[in-house]
N, CA, C and O atoms as a GROMACS GRO file, in nm:
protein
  324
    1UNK      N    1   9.349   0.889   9.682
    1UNK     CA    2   9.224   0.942   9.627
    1UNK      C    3   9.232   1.095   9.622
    1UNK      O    4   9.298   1.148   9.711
    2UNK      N    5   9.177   1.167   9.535
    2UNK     CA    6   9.194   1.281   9.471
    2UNK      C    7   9.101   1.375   9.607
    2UNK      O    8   9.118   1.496   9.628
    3UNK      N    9   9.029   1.310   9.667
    3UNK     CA   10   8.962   1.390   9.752
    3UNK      C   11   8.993   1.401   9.905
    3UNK      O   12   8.928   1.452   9.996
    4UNK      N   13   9.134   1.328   9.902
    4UNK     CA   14   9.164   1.348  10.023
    4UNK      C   15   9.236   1.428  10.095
    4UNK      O   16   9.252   1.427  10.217
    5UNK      N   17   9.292   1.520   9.988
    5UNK     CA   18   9.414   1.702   9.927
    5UNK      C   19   9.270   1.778   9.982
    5UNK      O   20   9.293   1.876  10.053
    6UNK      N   21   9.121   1.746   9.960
    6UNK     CA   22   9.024   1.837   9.988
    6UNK      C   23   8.990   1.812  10.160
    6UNK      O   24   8.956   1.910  10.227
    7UNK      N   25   9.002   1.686  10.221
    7UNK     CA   26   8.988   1.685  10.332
    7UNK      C   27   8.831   1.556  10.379
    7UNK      O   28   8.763   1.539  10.480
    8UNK      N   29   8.834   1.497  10.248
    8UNK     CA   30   8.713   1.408  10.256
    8UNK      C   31   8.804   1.280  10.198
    8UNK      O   32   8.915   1.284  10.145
    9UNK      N   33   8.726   1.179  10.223
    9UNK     CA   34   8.722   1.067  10.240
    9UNK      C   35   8.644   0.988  10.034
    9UNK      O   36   8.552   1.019   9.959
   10UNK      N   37   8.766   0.872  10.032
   10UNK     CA   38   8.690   0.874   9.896
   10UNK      C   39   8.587   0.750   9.910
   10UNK      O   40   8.603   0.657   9.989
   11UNK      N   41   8.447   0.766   9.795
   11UNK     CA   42   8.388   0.688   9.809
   11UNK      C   43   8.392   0.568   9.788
   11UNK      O   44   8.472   0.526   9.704
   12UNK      N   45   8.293   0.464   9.870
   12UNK     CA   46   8.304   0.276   9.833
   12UNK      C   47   8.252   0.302   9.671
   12UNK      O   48   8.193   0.388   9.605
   13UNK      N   49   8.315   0.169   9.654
   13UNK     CA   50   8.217   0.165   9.495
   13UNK      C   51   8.055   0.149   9.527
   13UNK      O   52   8.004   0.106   9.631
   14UNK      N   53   7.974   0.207   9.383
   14UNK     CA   54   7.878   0.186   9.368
   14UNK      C   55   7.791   0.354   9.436
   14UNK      O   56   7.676   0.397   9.445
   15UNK      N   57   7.911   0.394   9.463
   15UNK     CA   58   7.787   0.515   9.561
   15UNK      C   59   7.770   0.630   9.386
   15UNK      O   60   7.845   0.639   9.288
   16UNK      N   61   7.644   0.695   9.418
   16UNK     CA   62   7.627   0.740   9.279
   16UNK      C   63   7.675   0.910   9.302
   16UNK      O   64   7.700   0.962   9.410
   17UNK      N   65   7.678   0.962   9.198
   17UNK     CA   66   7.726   1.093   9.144
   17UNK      C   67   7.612   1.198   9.220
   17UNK      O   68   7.492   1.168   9.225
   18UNK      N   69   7.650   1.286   9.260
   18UNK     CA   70   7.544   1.393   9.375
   18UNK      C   71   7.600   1.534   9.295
   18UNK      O   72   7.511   1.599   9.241
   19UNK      N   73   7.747   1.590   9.281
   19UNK     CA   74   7.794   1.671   9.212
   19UNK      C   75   7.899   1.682   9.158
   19UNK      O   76   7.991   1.626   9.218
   20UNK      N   77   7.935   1.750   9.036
   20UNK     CA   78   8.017   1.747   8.994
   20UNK      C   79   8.118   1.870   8.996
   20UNK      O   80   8.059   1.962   8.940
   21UNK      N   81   8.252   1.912   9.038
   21UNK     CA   82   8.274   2.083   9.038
   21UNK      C   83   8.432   2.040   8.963
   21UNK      O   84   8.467   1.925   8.939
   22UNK      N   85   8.495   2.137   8.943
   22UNK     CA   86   8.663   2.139   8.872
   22UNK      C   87   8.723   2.027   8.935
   22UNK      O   88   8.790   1.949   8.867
   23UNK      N   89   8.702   2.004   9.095
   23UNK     CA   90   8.798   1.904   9.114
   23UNK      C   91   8.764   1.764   9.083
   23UNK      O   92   8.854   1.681   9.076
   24UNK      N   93   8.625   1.727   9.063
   24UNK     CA   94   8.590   1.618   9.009
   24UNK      C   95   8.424   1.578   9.085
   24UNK      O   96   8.344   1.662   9.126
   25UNK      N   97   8.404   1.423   9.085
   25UNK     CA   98   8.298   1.428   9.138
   25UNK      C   99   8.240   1.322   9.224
   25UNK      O  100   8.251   1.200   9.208
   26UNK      N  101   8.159   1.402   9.344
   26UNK     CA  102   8.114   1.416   9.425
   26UNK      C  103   7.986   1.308   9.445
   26UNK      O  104   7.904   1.292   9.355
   27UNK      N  105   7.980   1.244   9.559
   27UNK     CA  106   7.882   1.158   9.607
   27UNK      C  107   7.900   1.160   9.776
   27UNK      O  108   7.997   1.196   9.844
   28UNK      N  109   7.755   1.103   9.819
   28UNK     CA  110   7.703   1.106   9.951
   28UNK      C  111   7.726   0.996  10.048
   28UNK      O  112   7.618   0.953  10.088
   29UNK      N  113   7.828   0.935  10.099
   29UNK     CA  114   7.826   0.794  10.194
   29UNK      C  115   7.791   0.828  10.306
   29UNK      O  116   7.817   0.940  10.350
   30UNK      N  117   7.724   0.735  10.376
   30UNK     CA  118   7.698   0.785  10.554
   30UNK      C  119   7.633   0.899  10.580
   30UNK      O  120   7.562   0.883  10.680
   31UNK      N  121   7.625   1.018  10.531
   31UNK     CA  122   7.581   1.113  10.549
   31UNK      C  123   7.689   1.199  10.540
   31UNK      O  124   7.708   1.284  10.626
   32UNK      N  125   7.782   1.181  10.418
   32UNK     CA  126   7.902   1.272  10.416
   32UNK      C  127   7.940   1.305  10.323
   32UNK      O  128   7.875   1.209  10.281
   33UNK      N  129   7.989   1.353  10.227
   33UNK     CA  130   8.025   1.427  10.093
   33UNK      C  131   8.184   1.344  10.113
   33UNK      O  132   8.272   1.356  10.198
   34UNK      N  133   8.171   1.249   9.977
   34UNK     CA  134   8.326   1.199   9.952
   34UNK      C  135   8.319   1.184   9.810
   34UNK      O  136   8.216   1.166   9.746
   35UNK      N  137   8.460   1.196   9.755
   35UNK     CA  138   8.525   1.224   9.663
   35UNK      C  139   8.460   1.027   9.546
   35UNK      O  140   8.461   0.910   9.586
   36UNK      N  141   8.429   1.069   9.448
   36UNK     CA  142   8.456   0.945   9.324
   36UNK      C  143   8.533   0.901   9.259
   36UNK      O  144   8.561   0.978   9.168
   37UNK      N  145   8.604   0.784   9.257
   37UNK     CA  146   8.700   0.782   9.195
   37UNK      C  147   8.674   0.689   9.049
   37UNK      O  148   8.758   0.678   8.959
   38UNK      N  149   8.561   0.638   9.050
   38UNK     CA  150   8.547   0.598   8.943
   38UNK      C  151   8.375   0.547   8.946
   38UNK      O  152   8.317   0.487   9.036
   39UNK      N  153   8.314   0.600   8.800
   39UNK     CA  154   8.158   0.607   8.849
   39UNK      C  155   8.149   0.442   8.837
   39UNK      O  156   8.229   0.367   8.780
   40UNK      N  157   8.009   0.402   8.919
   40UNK     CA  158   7.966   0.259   8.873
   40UNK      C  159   7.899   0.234   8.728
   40UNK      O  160   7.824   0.307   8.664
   41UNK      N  161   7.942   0.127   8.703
   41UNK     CA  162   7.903   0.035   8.558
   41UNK      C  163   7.749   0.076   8.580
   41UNK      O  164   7.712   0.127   8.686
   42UNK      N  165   7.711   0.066   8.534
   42UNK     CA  166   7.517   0.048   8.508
   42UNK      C  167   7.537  -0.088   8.497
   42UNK      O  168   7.644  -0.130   8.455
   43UNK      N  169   7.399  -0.202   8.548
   43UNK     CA  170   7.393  -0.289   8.540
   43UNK      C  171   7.312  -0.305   8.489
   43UNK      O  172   7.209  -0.243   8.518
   44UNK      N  173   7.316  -0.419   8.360
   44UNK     CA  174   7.258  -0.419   8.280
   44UNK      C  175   7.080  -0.505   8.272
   44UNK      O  176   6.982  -0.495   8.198
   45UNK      N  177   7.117  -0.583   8.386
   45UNK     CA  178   6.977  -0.599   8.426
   45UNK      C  179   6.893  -0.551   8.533
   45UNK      O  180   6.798  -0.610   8.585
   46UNK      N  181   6.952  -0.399   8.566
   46UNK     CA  182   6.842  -0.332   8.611
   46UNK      C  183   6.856  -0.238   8.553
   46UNK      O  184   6.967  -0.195   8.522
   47UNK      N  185   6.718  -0.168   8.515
   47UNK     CA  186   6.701  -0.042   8.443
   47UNK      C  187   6.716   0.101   8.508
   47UNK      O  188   6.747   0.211   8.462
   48UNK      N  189   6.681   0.054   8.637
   48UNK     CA  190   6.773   0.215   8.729
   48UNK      C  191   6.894   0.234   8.708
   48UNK      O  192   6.945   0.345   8.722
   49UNK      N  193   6.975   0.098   8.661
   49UNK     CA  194   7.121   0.213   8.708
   49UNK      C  195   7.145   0.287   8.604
   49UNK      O  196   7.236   0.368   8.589
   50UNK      N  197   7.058   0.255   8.529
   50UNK     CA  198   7.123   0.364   8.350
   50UNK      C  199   7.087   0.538   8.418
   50UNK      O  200   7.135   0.646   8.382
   51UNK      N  201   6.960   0.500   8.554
   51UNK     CA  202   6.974   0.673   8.610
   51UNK      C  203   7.047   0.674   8.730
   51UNK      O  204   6.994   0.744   8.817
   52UNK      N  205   7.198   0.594   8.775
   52UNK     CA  206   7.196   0.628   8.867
   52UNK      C  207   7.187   0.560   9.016
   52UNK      O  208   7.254   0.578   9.118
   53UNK      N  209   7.067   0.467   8.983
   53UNK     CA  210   6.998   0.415   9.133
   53UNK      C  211   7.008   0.221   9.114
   53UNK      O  212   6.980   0.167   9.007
   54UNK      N  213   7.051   0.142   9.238
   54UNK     CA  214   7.076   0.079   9.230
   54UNK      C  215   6.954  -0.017   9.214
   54UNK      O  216   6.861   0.059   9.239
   55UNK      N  217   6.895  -0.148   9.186
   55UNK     CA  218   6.767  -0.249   9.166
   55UNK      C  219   6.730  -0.235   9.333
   55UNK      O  220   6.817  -0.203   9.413
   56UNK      N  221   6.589  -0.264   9.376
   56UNK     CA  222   6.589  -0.313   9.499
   56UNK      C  223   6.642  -0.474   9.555
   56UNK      O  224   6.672  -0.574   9.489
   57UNK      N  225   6.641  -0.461   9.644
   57UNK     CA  226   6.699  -0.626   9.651
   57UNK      C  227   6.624  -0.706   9.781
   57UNK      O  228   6.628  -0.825   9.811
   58UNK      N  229   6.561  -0.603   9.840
   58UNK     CA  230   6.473  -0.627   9.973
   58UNK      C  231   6.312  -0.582   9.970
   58UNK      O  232   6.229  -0.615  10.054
   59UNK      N  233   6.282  -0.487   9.838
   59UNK     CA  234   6.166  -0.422   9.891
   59UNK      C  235   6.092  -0.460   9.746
   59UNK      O  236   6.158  -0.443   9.644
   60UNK      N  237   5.946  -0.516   9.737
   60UNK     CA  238   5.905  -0.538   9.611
   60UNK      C  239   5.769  -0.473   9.627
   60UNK      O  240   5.678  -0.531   9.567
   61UNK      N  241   5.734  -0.352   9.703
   61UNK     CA  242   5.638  -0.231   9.694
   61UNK      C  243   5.679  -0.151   9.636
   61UNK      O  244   5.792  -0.111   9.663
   62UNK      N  245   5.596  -0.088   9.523
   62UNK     CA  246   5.609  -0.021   9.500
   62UNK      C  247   5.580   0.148   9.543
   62UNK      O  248   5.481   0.197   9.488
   63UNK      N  249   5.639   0.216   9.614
   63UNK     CA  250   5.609   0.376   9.666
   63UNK      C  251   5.587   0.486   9.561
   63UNK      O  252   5.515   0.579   9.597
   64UNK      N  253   5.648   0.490   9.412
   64UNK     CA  254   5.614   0.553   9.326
   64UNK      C  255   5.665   0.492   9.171
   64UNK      O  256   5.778   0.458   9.137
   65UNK      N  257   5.513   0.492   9.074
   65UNK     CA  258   5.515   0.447   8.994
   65UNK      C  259   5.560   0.572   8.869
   65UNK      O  260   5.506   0.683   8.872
   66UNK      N  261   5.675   0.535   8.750
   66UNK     CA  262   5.664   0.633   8.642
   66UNK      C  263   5.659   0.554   8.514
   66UNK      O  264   5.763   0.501   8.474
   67UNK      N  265   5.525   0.538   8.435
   67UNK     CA  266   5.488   0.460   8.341
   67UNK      C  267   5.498   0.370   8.409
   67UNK      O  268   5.456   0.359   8.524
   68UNK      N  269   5.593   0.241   8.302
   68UNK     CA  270   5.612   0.096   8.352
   68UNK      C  271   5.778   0.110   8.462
   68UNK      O  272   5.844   0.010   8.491
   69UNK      N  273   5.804   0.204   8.490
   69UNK     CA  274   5.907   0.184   8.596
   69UNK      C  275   5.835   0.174   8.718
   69UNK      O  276   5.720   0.217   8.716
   70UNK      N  277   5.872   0.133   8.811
   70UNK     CA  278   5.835   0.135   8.951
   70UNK      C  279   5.954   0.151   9.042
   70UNK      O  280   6.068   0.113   9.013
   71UNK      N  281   5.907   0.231   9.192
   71UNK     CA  282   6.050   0.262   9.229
   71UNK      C  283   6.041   0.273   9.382
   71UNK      O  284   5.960   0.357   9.422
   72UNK      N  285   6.122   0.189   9.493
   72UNK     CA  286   6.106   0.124   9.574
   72UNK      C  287   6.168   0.265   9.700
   72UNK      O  288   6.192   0.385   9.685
   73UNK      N  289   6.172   0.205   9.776
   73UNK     CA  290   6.287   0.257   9.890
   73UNK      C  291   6.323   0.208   9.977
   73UNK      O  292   6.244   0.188  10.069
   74UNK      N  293   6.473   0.162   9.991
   74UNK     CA  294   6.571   0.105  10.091
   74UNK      C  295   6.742   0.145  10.114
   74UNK      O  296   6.831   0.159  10.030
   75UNK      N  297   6.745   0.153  10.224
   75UNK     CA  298   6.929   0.191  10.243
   75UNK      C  299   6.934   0.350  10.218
   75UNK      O  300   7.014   0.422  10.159
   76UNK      N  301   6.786   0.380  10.303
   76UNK     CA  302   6.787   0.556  10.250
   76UNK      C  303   6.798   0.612  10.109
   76UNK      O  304   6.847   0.725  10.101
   77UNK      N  305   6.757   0.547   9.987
   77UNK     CA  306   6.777   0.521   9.881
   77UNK      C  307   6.667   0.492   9.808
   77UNK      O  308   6.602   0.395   9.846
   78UNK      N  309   6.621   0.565   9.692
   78UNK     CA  310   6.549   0.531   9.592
   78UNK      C  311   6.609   0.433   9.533
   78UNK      O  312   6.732   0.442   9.524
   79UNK      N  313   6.532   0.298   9.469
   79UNK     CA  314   6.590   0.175   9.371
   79UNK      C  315   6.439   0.126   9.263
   79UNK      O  316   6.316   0.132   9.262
   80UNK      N  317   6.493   0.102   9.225
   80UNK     CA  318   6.410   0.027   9.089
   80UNK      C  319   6.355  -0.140   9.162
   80UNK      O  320   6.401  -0.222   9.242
   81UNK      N  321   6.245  -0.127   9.088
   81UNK     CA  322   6.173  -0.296   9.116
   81UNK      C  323   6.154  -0.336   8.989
   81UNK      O  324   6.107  -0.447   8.966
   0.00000   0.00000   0.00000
């Protein structure tokens, strides 16, 4: 993994994009800055991942509504309902 010449650890799949710089880009696991090696697919039956954020899969409150999206929180993580 390209981020391990930097001294970090590369990410599991699915973790999302946080930054991007020359050497490539950047996401948050555990509470740690590791390297991407390849972004996740968007899934096509949830409408968060087209931004990013994975469906909820545990939480069906909604904490903040935008229009007809609604948007949950679990796994330290904003997700779509």
């Amino acid at each position: 993994c390209w981020s391990a010449a930097e001294g970090y650890k590369c990410c599991s799949d699915g973790v999302k994009v946080e930054l991007t710089d020359s050497k490539g880009k950047w996401g948050i696991e555990n509470g740690e800055w590791c390297g991407i090696v390849n972004e996740p697919t968007p899934d096509p039956s949830c409408w968060a991942s087209a931004q990013g954020y994975k469906c909820c899969q545990n939480t069906c409150d909604a904490i903040y509504s935008e229009g007809s999206q609604k948007w949950g929180f679990e796994n330290n993580d904003w997700c779509g309902i």
